[in-house]
Backbone atoms as SQL, in Angstrom:
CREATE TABLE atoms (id INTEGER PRIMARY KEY, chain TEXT, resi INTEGER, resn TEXT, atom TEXT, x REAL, y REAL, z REAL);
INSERT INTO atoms VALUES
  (1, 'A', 1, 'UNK', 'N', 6.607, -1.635, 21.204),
  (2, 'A', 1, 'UNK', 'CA', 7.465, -1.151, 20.151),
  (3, 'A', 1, 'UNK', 'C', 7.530, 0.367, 20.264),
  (4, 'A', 2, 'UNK', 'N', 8.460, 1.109, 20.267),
  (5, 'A', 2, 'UNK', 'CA', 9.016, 2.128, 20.220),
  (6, 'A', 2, 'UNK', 'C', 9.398, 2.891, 18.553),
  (7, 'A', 3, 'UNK', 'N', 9.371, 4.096, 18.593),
  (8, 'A', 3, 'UNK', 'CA', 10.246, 4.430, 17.506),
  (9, 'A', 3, 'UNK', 'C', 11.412, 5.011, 17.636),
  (10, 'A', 4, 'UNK', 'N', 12.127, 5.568, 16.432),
  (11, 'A', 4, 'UNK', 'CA', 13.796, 5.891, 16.818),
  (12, 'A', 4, 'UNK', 'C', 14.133, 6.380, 15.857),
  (13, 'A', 5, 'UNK', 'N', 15.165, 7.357, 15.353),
  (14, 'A', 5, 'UNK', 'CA', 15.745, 8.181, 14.446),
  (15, 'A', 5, 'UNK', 'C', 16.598, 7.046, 13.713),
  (16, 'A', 6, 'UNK', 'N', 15.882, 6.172, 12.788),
  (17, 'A', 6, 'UNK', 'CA', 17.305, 5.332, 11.989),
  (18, 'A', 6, 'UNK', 'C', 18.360, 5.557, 11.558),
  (19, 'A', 7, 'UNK', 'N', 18.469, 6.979, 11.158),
  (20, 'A', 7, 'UNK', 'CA', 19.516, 7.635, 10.343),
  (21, 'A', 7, 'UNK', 'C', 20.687, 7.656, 11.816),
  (22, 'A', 8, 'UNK', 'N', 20.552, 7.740, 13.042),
  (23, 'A', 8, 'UNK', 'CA', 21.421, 7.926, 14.127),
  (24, 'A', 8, 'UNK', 'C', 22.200, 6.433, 13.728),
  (25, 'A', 9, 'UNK', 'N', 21.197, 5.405, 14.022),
  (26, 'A', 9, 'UNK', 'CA', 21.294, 4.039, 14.036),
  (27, 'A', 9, 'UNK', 'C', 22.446, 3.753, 12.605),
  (28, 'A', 10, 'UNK', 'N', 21.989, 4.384, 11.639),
  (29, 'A', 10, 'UNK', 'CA', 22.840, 3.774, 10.393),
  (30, 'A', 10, 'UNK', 'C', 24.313, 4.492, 10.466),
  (31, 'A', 11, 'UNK', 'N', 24.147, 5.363, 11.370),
  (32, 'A', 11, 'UNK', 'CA', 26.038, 5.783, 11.372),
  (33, 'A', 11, 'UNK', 'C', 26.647, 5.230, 12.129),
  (34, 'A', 12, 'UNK', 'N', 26.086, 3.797, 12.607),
  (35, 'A', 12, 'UNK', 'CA', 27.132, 3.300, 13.340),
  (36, 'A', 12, 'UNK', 'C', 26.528, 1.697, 13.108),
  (37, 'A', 13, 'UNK', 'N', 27.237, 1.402, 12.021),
  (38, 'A', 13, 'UNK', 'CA', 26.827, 0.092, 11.123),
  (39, 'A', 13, 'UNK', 'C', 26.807, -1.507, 12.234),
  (40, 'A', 14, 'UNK', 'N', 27.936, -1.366, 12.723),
  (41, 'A', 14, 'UNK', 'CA', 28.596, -2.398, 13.631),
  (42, 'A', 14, 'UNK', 'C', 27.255, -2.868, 14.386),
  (43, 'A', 15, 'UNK', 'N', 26.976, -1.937, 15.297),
  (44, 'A', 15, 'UNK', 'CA', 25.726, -1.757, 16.124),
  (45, 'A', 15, 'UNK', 'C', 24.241, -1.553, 15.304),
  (46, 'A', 16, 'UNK', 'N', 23.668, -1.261, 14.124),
  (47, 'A', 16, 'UNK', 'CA', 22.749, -1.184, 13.707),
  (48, 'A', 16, 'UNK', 'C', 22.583, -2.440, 13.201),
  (49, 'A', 17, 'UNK', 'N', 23.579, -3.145, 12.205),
  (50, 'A', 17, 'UNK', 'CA', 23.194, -4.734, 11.630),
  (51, 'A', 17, 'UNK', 'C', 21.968, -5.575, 12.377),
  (52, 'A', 18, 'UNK', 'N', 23.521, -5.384, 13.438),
  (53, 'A', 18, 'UNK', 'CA', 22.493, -6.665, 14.186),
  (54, 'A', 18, 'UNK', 'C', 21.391, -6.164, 15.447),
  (55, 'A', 19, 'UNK', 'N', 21.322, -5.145, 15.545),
  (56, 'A', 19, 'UNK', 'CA', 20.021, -4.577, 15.751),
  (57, 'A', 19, 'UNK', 'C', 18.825, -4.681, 15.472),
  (58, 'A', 20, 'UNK', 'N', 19.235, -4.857, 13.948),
  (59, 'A', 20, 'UNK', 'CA', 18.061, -4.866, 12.777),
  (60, 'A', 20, 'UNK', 'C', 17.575, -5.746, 12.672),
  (61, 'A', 21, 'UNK', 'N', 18.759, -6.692, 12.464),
  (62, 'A', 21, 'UNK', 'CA', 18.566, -7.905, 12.246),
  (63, 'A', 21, 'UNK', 'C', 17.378, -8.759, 13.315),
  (64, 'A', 22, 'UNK', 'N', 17.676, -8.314, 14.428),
  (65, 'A', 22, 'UNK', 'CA', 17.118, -9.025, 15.602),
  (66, 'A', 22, 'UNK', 'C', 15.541, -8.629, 15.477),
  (67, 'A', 23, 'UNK', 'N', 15.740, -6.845, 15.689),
  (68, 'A', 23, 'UNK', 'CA', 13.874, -6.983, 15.409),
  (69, 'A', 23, 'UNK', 'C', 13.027, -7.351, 14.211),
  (70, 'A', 24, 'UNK', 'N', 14.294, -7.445, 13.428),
  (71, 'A', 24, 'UNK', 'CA', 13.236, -7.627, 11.598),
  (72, 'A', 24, 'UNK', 'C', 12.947, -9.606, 12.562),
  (73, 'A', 25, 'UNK', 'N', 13.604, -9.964, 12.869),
  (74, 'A', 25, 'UNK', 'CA', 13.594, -11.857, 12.876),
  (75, 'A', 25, 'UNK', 'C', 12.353, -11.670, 14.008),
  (76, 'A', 26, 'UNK', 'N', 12.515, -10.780, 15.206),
  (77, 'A', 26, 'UNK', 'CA', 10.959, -10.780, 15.855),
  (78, 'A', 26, 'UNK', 'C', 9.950, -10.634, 15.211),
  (79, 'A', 27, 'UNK', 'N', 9.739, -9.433, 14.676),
  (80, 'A', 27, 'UNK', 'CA', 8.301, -9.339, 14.011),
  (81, 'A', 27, 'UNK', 'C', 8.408, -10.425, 12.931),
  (82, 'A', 28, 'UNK', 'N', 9.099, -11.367, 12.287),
  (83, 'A', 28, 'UNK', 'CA', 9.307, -12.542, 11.612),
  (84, 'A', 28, 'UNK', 'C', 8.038, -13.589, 12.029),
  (85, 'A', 29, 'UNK', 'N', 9.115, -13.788, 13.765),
  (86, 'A', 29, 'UNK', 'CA', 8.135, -14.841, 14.165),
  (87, 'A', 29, 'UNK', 'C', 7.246, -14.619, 14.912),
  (88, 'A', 30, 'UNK', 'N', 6.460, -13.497, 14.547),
  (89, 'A', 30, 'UNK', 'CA', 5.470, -12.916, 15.339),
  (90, 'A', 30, 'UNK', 'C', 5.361, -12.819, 16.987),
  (91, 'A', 31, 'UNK', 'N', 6.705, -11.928, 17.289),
  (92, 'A', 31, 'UNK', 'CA', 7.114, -11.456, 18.844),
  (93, 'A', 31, 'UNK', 'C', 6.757, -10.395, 18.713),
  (94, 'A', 32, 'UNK', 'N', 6.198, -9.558, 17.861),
  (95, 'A', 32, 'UNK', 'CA', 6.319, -8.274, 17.958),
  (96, 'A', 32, 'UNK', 'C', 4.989, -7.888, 17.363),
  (97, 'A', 33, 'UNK', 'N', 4.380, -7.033, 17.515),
  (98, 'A', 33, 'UNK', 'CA', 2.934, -6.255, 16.923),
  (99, 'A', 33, 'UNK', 'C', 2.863, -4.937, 16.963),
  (100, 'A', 34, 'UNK', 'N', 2.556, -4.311, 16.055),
  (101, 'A', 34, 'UNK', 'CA', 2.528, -2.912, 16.053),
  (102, 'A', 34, 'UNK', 'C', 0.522, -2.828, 16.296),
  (103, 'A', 35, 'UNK', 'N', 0.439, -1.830, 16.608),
  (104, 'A', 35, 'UNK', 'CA', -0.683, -0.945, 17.710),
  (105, 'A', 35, 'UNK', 'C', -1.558, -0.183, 16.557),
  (106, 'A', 36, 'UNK', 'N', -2.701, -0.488, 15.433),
  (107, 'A', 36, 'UNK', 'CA', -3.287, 0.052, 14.731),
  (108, 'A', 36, 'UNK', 'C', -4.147, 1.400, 15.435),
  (109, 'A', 37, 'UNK', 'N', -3.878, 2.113, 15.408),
  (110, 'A', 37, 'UNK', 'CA', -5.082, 2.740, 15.916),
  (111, 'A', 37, 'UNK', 'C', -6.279, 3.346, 15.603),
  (112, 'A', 38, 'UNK', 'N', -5.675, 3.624, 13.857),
  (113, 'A', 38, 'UNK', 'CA', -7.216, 4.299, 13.655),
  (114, 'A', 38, 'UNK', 'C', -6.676, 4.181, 11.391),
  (115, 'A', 39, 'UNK', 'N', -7.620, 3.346, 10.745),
  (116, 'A', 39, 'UNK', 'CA', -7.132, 2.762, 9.078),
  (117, 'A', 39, 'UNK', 'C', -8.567, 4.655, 8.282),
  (118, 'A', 40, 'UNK', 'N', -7.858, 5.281, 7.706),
  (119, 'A', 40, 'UNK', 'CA', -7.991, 6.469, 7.090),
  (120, 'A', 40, 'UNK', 'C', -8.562, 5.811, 5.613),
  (121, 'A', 41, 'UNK', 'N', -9.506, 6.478, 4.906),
  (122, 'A', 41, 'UNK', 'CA', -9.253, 6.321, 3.545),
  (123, 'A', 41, 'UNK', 'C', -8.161, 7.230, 2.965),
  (124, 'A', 42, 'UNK', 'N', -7.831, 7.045, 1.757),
  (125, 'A', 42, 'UNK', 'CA', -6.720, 7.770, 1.487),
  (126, 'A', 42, 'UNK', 'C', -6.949, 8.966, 1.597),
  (127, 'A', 43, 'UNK', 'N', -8.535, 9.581, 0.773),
  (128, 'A', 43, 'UNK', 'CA', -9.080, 10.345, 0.500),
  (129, 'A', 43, 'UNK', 'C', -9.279, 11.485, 1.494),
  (130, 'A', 44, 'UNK', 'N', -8.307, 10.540, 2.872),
  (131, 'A', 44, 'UNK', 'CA', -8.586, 11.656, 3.897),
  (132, 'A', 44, 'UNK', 'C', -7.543, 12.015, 4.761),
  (133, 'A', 45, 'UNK', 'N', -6.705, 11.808, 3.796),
  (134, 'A', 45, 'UNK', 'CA', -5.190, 11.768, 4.277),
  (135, 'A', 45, 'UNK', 'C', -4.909, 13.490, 5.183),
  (136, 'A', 46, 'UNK', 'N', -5.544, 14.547, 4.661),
  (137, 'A', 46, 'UNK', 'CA', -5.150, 15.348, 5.319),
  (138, 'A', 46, 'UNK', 'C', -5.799, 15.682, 6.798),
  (139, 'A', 47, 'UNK', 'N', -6.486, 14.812, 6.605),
  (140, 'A', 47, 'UNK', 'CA', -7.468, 14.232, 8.262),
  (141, 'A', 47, 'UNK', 'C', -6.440, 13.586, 8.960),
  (142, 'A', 48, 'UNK', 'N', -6.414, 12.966, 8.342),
  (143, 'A', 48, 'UNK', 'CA', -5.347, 11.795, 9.459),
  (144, 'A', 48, 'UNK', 'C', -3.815, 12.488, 9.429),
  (145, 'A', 49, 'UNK', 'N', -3.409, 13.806, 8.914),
  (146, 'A', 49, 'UNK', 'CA', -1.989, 14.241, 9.065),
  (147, 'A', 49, 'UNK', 'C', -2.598, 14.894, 10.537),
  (148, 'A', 50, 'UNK', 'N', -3.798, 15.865, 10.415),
  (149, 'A', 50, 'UNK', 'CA', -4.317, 16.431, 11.199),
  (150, 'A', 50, 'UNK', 'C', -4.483, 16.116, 12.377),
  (151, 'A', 51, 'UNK', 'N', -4.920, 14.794, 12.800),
  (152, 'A', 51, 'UNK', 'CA', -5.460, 14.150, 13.622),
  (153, 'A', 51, 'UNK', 'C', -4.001, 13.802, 14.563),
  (154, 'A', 52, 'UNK', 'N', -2.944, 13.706, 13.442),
  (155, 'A', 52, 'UNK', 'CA', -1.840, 13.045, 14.252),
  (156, 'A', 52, 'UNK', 'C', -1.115, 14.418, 14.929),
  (157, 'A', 53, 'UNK', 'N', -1.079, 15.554, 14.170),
  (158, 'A', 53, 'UNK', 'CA', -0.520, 16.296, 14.749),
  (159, 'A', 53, 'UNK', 'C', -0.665, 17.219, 15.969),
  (160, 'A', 54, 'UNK', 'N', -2.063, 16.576, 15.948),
  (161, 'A', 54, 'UNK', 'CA', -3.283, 17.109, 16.909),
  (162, 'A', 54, 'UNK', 'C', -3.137, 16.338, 18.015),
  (163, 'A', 55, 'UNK', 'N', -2.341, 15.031, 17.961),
  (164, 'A', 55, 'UNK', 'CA', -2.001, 14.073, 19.171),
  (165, 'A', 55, 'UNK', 'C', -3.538, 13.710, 19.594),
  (166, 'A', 56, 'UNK', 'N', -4.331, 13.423, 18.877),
  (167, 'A', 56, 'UNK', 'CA', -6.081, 12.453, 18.575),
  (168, 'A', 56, 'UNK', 'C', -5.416, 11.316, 18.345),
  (169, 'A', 57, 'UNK', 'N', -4.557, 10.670, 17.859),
  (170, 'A', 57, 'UNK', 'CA', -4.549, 9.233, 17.857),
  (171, 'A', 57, 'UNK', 'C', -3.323, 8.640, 18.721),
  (172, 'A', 58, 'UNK', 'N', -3.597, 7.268, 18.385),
  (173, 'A', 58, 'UNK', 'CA', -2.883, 6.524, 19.685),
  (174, 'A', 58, 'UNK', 'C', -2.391, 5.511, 18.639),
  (175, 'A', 59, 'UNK', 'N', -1.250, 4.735, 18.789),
  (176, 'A', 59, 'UNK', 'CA', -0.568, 3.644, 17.443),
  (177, 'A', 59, 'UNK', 'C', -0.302, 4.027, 16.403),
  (178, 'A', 60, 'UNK', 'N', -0.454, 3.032, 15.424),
  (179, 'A', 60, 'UNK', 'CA', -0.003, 3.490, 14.002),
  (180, 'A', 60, 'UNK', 'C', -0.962, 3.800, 13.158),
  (181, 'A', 61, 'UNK', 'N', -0.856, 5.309, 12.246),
  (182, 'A', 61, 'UNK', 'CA', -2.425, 5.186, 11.232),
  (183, 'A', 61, 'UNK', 'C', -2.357, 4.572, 10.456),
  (184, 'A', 62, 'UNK', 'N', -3.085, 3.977, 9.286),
  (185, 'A', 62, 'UNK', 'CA', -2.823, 3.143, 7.772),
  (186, 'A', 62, 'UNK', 'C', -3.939, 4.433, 7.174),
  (187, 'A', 63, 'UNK', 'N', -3.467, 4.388, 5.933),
  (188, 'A', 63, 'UNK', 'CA', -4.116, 5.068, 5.175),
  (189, 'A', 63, 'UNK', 'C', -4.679, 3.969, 3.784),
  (190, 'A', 64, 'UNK', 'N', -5.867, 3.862, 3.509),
  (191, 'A', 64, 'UNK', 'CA', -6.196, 3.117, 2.657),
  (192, 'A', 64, 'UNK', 'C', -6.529, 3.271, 0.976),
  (193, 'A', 65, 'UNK', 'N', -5.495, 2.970, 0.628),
  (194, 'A', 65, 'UNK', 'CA', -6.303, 3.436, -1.409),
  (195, 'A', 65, 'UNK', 'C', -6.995, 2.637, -1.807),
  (196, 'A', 66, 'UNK', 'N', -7.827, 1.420, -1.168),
  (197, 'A', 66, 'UNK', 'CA', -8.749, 0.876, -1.609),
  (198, 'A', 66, 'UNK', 'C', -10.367, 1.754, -1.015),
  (199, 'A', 67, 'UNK', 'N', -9.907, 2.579, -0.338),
  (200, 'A', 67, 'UNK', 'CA', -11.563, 3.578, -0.158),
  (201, 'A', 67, 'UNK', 'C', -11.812, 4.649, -0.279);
């Protein structure tokens, strides 16, 4: 999985629908997985802005308000 500027994607409706459509129905039926790399407490959110901007992590962060 890749990322992408949506706002490009939404000015050209024709072509974004069913774009969307297609990867929302993958990650549906579980074709698709996103790459956790590293779950933050919330409490340390300016760690994990840090960390990302610092190019230290790899995937997606989660930030947690249950810790």
């Amino acid at each position: 999985m890749i990322g992408f500027w949506l706002i490009h994607l939404l000015a050209r409706p024709g072509l974004a629908i069913p774009m969307i459509g297609e990867l929302l129905g993958a990650v549906a039926a579980g074709e698709l997985e996103a790459t956790i790399g590293d779950v933050y407490p919330l409490s340390e959110a300016p760690r994990a802005h840090e960390d990302l901007i610092a190019r230290r992590t790899s995937g997606k962060l989660l930030l947690d308000p249950s810790t």
